[in-house]
C-alpha positions as CSV (number, residue, x, y, z in Angstrom):
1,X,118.1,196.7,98.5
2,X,121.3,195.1,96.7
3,X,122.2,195.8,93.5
4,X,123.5,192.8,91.4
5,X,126.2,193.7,89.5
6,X,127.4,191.8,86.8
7,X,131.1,191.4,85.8
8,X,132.2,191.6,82.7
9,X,136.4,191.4,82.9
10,X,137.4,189.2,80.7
11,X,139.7,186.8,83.1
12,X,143.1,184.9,81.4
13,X,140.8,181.3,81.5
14,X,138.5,183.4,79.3
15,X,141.0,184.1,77.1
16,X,142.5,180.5,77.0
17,X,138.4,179.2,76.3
18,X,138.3,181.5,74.0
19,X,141.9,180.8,71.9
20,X,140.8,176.8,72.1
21,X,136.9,177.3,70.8
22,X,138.7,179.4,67.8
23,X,140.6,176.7,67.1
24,X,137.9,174.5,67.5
25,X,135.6,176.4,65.2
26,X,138.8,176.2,62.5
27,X,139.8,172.9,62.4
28,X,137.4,170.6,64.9
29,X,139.9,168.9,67.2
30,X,142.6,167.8,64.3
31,X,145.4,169.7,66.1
32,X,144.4,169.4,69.3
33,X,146.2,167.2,71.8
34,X,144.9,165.3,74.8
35,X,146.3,167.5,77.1
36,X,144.2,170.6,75.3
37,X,141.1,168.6,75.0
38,X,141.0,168.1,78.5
39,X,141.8,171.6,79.4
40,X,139.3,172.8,77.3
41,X,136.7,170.4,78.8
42,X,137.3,172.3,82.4
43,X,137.4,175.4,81.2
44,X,133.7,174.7,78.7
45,X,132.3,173.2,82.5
46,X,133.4,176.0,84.4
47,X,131.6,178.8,82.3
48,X,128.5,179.5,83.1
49,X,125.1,180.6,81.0
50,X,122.6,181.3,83.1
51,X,119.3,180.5,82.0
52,X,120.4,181.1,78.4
53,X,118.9,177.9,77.6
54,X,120.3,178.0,73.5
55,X,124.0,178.6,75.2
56,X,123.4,175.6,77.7
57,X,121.9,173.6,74.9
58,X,125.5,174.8,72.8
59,X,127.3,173.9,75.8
60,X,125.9,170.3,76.2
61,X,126.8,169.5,72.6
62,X,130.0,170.9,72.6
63,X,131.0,168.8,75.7
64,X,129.7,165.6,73.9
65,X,132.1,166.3,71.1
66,X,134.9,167.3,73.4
67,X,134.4,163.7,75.4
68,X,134.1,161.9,72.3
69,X,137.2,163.4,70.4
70,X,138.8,162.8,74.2
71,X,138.0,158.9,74.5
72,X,139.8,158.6,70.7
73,X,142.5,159.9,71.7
74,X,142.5,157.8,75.1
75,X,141.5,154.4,73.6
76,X,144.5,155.0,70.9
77,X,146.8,155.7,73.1
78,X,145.9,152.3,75.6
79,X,146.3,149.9,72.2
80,X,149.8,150.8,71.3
């Protein structure tokens, strides 16, 4: 019988997800540039919940935001 063991190291792409959803959770996306947003959109996809259905939920929506705040940034940057 194997024993499934869950690892809980906190690895440096944690640590970056973490640093960008704090500054998230500050000031939205007002500092961020398009470069971050999309860094913190891989980083958001890669992490993964489980069956935590609330977290996947929180994920979804946060990824909305993040592609939203992304194509702003994108379409302003093709009209000048």
């Amino acid at each position: 019988m194997m024993c499934h063991l869950l690892d809980y190291r906190i690895t440096a792409e944690d640590k970056e997800r973490i640093k960008l959803l704090e500054e998230v959770s500050k000031n939205k996306f007002m500092n961020f540039s398009l470069e971050q947003l999309i860094r913190l959109q891989e980083l958001v996809e890669k992490k993964e919940y489980g069956t935590e259905k609330k977290a996947q939920k929180s994920k979804r929506s946060l990824l909305k935001q993040i592609n939203i705040e992304i194509y702003k940034r994108d379409d302003s940057a093709l009209w000048k």
